[in-house]
TORPA-4810 file (N, C-alpha, C, O; in nm, 3 decimals):
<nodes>
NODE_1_1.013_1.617_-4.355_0.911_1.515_-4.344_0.938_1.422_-4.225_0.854_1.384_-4.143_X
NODE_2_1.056_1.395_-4.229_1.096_1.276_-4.102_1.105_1.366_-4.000_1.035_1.323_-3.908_X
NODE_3_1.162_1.480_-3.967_1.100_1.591_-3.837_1.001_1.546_-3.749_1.005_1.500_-3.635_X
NODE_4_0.872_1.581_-3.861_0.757_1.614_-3.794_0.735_1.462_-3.787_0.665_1.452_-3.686_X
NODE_5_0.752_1.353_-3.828_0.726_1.208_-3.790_0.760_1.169_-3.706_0.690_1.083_-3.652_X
NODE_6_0.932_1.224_-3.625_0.971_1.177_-3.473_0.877_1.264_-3.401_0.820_1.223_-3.300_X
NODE_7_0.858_1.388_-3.450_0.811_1.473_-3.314_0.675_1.412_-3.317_0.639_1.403_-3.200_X
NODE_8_0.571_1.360_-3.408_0.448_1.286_-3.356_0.477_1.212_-3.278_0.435_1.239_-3.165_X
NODE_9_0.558_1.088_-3.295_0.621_0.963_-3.247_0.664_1.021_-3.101_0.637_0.956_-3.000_X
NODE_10_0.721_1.126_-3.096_0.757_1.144_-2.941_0.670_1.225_-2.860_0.690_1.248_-2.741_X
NODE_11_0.555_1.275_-2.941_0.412_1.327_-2.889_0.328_1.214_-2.854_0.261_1.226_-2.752_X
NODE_12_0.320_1.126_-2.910_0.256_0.999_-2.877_0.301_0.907_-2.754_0.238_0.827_-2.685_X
NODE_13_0.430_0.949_-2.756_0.504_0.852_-2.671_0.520_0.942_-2.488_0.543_0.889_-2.379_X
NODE_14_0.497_1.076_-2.519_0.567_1.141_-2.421_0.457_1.116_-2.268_0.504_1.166_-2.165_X
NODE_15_0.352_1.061_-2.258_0.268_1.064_-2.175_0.245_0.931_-2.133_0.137_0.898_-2.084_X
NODE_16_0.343_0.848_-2.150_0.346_0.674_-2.151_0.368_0.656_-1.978_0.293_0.594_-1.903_X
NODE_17_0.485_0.725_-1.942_0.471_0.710_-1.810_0.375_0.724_-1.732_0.349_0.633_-1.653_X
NODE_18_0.283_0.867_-1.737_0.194_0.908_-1.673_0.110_0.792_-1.673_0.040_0.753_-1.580_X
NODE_19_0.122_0.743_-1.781_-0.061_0.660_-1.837_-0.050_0.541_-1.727_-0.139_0.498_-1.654_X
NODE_20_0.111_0.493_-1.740_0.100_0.334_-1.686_0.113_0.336_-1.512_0.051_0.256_-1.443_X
NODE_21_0.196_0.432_-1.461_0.165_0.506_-1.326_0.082_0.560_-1.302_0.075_0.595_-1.184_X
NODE_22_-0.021_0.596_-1.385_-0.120_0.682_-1.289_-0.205_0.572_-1.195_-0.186_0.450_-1.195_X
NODE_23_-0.307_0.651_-1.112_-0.392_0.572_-1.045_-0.490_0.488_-1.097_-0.525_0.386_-1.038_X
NODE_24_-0.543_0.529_-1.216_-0.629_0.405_-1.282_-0.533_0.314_-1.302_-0.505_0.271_-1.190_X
NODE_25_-0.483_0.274_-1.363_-0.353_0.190_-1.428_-0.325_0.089_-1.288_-0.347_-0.030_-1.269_X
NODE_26_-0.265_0.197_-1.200_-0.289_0.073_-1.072_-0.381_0.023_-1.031_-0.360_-0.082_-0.970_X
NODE_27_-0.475_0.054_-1.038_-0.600_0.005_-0.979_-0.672_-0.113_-1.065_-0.753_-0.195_-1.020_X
NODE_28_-0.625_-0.106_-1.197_-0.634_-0.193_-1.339_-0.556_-0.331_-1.330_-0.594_-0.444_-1.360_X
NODE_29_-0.418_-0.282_-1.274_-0.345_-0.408_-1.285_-0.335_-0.482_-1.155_-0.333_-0.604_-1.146_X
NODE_30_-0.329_-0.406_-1.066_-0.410_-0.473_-0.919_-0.512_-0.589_-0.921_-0.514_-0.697_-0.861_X
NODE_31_-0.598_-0.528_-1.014_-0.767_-0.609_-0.994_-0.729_-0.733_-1.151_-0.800_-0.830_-1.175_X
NODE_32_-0.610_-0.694_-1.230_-0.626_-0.772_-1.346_-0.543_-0.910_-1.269_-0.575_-1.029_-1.281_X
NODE_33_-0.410_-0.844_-1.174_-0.381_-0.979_-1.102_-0.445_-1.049_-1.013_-0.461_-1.170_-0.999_X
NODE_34_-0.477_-0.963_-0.960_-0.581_-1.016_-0.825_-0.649_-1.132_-0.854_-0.640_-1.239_-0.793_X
NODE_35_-0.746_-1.094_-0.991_-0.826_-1.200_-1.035_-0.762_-1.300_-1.134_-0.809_-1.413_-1.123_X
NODE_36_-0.648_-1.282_-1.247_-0.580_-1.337_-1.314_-0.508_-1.480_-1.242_-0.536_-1.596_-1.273_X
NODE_37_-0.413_-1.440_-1.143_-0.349_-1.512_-1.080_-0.399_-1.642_-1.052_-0.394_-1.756_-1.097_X
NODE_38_-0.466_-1.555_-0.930_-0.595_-1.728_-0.868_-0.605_-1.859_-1.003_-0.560_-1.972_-1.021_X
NODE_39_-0.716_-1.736_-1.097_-0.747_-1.834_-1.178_-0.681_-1.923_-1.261_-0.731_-2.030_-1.297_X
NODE_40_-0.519_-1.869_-1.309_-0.460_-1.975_-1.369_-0.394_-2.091_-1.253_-0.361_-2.208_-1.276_X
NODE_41_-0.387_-2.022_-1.133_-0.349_-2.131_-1.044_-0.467_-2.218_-1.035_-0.422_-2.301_-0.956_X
NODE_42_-0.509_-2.232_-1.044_-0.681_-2.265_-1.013_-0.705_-2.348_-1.122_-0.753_-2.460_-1.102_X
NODE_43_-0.675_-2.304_-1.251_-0.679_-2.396_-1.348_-0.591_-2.505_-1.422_-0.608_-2.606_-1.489_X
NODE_44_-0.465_-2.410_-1.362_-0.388_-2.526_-1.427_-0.353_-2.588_-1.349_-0.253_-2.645_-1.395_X
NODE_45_-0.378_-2.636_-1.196_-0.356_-2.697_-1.131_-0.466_-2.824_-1.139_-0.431_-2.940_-1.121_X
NODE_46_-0.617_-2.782_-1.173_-0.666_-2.857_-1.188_-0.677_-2.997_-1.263_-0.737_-3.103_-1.249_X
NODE_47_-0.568_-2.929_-1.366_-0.538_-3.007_-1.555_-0.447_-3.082_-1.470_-0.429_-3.200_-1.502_X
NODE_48_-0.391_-3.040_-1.376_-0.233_-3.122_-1.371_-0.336_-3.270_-1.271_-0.316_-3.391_-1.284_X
NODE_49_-0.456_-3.190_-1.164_-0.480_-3.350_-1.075_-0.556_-3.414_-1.178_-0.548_-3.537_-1.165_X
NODE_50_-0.659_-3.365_-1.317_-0.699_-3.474_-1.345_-0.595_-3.554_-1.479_-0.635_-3.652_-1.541_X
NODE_51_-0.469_-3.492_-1.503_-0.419_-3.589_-1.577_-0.339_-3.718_-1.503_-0.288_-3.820_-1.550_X
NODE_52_-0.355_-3.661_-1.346_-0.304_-3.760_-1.224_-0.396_-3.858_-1.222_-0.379_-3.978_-1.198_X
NODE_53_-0.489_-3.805_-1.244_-0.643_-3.896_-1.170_-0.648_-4.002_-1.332_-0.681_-4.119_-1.314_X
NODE_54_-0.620_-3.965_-1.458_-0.624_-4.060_-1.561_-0.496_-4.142_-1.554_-0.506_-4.263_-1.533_X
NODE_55_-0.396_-4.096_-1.568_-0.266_-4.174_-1.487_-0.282_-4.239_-1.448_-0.247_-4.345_-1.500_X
NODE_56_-0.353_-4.242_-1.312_-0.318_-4.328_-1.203_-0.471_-4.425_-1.212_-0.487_-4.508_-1.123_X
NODE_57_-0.581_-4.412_-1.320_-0.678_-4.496_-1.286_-0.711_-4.621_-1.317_-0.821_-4.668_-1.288_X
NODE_58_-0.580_-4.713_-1.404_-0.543_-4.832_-1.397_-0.619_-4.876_-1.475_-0.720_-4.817_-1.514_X
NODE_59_-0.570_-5.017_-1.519_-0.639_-5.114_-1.618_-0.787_-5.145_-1.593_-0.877_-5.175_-1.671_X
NODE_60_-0.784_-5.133_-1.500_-0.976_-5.180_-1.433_-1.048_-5.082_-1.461_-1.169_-5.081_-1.436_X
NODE_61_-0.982_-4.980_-1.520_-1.094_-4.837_-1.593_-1.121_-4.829_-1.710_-1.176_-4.735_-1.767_X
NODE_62_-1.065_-4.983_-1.778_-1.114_-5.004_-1.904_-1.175_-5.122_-1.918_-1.108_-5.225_-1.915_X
NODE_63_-1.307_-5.125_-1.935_-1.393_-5.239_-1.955_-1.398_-5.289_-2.114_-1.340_-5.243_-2.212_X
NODE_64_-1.491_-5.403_-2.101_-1.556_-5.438_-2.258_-1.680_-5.334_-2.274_-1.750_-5.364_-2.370_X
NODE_65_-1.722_-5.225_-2.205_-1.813_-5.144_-2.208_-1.756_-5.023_-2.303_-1.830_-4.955_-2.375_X
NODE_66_-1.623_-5.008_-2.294_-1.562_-4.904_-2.276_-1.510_-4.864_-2.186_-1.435_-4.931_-2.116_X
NODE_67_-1.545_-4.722_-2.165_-1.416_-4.685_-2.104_-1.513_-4.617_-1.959_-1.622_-4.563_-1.973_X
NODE_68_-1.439_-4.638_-1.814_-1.527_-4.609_-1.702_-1.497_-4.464_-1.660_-1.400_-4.389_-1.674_X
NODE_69_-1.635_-4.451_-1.596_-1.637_-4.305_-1.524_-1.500_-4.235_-1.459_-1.472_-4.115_-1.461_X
NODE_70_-1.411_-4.359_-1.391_-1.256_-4.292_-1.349_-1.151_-4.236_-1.466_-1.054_-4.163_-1.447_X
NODE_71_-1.187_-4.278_-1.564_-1.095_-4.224_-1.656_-1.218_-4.075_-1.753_-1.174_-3.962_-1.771_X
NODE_72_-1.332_-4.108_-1.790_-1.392_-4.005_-1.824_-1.428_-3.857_-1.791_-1.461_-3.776_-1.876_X
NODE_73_-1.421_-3.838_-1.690_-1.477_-3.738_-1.564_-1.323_-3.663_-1.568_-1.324_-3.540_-1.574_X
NODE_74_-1.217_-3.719_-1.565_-1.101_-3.644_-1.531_-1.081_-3.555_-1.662_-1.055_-3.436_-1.679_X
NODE_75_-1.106_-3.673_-1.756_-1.015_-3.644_-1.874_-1.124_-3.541_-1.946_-1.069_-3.482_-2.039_X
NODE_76_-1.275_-3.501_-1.928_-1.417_-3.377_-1.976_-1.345_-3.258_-1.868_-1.336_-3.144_-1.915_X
NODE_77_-1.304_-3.276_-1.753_-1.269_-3.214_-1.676_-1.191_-3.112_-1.689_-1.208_-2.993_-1.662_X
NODE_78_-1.057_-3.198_-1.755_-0.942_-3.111_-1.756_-0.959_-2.998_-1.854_-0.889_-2.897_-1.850_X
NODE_79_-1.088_-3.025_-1.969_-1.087_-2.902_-2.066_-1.128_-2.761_-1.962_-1.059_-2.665_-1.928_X
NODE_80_-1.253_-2.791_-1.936_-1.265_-2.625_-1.822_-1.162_-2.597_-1.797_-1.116_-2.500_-1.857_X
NODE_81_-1.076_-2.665_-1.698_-0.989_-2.629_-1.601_-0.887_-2.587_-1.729_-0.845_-2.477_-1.693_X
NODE_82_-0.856_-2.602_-1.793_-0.712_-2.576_-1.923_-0.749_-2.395_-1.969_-0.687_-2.289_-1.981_X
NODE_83_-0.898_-2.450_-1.985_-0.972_-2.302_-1.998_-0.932_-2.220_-1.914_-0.873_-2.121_-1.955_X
NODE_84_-0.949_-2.236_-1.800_-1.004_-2.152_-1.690_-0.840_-2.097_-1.679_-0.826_-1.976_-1.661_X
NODE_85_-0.725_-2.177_-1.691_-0.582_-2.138_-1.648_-0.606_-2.075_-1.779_-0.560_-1.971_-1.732_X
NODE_86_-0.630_-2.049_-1.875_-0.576_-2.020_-1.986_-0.628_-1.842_-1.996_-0.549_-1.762_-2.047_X
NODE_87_-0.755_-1.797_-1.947_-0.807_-1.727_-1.890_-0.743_-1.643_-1.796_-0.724_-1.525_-1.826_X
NODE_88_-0.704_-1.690_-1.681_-0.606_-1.683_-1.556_-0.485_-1.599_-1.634_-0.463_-1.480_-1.610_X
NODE_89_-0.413_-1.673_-1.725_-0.315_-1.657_-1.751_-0.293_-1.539_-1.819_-0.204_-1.461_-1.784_X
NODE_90_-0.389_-1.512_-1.943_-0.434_-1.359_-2.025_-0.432_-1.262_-1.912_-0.346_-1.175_-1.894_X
NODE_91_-0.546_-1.289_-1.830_-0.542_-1.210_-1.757_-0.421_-1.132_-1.699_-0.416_-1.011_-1.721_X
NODE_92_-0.326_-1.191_-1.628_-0.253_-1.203_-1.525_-0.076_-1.150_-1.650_0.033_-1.105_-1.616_X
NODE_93_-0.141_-1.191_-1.809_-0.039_-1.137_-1.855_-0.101_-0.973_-1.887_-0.040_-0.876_-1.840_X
NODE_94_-0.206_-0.956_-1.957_-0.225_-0.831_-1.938_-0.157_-0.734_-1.823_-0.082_-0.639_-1.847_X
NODE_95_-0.208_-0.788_-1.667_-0.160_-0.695_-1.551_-0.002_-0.679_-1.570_0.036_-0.562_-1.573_X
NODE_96_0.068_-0.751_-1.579_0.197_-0.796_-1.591_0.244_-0.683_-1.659_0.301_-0.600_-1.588_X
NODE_97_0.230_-0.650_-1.824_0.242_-0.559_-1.924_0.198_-0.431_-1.889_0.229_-0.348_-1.975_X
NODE_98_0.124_-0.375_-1.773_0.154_-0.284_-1.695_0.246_-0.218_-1.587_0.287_-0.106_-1.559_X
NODE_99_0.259_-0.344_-1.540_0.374_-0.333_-1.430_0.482_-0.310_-1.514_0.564_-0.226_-1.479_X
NODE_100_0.497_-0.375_-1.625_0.651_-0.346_-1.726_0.685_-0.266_-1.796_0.790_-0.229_-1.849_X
NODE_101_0.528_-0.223_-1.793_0.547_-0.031_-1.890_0.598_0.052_-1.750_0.690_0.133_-1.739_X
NODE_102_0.512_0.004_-1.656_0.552_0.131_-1.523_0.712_0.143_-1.523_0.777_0.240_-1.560_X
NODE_103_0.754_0.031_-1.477_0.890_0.007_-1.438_1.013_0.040_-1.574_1.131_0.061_-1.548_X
NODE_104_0.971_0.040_-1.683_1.058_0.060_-1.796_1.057_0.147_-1.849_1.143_0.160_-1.937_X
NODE_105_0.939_0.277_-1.821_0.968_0.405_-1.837_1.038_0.465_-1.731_1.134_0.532_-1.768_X
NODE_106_1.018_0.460_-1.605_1.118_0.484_-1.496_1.253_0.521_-1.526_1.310_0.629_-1.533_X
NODE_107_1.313_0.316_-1.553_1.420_0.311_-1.579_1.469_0.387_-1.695_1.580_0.433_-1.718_X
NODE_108_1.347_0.389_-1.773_1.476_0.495_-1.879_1.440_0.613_-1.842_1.538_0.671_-1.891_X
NODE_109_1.365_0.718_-1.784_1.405_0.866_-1.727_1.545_0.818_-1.646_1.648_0.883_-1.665_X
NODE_110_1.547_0.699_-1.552_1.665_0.742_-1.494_1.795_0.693_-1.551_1.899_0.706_-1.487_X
NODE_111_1.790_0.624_-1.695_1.905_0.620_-1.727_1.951_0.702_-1.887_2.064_0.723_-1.930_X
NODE_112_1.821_0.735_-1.948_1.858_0.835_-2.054_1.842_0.979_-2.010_1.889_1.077_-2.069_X
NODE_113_1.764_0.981_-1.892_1.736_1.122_-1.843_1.866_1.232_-1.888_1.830_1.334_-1.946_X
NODE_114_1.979_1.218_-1.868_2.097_1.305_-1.926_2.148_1.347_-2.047_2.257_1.402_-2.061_X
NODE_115_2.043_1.311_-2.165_2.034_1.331_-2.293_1.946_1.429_-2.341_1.853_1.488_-2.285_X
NODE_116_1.992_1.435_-2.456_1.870_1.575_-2.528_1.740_1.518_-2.552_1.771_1.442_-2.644_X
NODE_117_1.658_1.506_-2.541_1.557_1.472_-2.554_1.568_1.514_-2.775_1.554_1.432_-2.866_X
NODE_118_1.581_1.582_-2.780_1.562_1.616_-2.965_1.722_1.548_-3.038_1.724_1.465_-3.129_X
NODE_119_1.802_1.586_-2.995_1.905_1.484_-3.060_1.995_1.382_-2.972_2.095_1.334_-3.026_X
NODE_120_1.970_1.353_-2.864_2.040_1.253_-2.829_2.185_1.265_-2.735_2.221_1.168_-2.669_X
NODE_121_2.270_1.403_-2.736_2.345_1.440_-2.744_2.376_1.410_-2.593_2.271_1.427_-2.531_X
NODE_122_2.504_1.361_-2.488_2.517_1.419_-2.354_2.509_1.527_-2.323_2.565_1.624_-2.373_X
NODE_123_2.410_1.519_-2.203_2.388_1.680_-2.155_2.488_1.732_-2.030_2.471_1.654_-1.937_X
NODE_124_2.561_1.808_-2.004_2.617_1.817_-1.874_2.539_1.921_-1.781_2.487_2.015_-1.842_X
NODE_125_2.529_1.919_-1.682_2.466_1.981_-1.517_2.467_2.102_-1.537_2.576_2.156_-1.521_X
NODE_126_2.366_2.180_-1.574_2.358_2.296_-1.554_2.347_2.435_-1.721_2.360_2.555_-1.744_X
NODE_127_2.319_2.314_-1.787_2.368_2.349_-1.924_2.181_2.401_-1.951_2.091_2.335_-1.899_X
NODE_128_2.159_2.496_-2.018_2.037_2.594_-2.034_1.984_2.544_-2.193_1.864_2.547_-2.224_X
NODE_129_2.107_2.494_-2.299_2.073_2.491_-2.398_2.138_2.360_-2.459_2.253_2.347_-2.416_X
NODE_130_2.099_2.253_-2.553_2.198_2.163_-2.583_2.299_2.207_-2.682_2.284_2.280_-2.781_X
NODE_131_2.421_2.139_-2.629_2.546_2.214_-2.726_2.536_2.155_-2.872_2.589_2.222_-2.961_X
NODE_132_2.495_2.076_-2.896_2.486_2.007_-3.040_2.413_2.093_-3.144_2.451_2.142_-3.250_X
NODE_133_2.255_2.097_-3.057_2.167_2.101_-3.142_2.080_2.241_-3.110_1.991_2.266_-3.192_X
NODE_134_2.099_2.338_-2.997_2.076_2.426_-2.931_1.911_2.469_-2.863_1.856_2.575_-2.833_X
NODE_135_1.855_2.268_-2.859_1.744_2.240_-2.784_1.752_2.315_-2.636_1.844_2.305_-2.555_X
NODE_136_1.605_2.407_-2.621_1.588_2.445_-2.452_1.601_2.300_-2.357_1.560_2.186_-2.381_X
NODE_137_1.661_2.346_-2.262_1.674_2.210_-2.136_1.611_2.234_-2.040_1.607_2.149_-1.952_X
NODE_138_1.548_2.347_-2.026_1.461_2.365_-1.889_1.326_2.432_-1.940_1.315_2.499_-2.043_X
NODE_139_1.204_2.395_-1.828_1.092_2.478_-1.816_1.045_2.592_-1.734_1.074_2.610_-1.616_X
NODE_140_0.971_2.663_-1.805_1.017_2.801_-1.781_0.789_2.800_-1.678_0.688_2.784_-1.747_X
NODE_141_0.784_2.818_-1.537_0.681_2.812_-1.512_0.580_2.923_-1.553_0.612_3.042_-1.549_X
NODE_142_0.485_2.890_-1.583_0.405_3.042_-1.607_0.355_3.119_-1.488_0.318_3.237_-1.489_X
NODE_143_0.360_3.053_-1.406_0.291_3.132_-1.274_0.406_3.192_-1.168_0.363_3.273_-1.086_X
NODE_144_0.540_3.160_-1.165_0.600_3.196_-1.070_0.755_3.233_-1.157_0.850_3.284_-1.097_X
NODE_145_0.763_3.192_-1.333_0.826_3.195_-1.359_1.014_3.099_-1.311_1.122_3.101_-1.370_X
NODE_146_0.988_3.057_-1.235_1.099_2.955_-1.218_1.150_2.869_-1.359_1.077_2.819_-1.446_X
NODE_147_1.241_2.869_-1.353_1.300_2.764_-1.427_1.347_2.582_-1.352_1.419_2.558_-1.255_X
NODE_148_1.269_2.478_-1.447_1.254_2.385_-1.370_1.337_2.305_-1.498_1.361_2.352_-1.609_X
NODE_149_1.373_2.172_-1.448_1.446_2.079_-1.553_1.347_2.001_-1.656_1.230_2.016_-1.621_X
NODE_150_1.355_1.952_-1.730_1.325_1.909_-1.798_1.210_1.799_-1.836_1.123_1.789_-1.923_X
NODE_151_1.268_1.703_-1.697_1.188_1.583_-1.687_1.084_1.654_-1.556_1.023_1.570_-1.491_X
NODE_152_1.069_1.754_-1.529_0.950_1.775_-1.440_0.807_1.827_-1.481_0.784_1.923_-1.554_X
NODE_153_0.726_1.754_-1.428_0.591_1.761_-1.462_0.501_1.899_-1.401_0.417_1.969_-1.457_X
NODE_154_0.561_1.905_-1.255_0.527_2.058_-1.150_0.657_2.106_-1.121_0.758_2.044_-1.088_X
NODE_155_0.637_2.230_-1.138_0.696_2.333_-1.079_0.757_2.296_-0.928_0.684_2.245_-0.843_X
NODE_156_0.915_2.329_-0.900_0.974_2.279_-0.799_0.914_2.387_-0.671_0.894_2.364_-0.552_X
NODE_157_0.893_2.519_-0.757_0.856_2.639_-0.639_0.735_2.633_-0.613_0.704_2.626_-0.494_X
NODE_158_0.645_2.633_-0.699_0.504_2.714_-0.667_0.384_2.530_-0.674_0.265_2.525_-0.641_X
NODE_159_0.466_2.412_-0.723_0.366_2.317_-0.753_0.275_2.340_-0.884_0.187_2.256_-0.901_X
NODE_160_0.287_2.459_-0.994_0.195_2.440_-1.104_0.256_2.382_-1.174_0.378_2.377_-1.192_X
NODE_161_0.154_2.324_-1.229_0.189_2.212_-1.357_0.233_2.313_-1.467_0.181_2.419_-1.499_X
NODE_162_0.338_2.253_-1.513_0.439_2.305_-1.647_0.346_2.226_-1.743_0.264_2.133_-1.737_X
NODE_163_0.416_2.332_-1.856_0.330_2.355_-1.972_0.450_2.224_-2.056_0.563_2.212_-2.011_X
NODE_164_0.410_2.151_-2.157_0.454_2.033_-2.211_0.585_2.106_-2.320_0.694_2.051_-2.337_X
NODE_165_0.542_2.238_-2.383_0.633_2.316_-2.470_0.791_2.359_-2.343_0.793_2.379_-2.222_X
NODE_166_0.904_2.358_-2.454_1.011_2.398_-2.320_1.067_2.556_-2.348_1.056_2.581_-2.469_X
NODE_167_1.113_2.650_-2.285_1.121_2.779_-2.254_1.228_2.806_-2.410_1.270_2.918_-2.438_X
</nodes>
């Protein structure tokens, strides 16, 4: 029962890199910062001049009327602008959480890459089968027949895309 639950779990998981590197994905988190960024700079900079502008608008901004346009205007103000960074900021964390999937699947091909992919086991250079658990370590191409490693997506000889099952 727990088998077939990692192997979903690592069927689900096995295409994470592709997804967050591919070209949509960049083109996603590009345009999510692009526009994200600005706007929380944009907004929360705004919050910061009008809590300057209420700060700094002195006793003479409070009448027997109430309260004057120098202190009102800043302080209706700063809600958009809190908005608008707050906006900015989603944004700009969304893009972010791409860039961190890209970069953290990477890092782990290149630092678990030397493991069995099915039990975990150290693999050493050149090894066809894992010694633990007697998992295949290489892919076997259908078109040119080469044997390719593990973590490759194309074929080192011919460029066809390997099949996801291993030899």
């Amino acid at each position: 029962m727990f088998k077939d639950l990692e192997n979903t779990i690592k069927s689900l998981n096995a295409d994470v890199k592709n997804v967050a590197n591919s070209e949509k994905a960049k083109k996603l988190r590009k345009k999510l910062l692009s526009i994200g960024l600005p706007l929380a700079i944009i907004g929360y900079l705004g919050v910061f001049i009008c809590f300057v502008l209420c700060a700094t608008a002195g006793f003479s901004s409070f009448s027997d009327n109430g309260f004057s346009a120098r202190i009102l205007v800043p302080f209706f103000l700063a809600i958009p602008c809190a908005v608008l960074g707050s906006i900015g900021s989603t944004l700009s964390a969304l893009g972010f959480k791409i860039v961190i999937t890209g970069y953290t699947t990477n890092l782990i091909d290149e630092t678990v890459g030397n493991n069995c992919p099915n039990c975990g086991d150290k693999i050493t250079e050149g090894e066809d089968y894992c010694s633990k658990c007697g998992y295949a370590l290489q892919k076997q191409c259908t078109k040119c027949g080469h044997l390719n490693s593990i973590k490759n997506q194309y074929c080192e000889k011919c460029g066809t895309q390997l099949p996801n099952q291993l030899r």
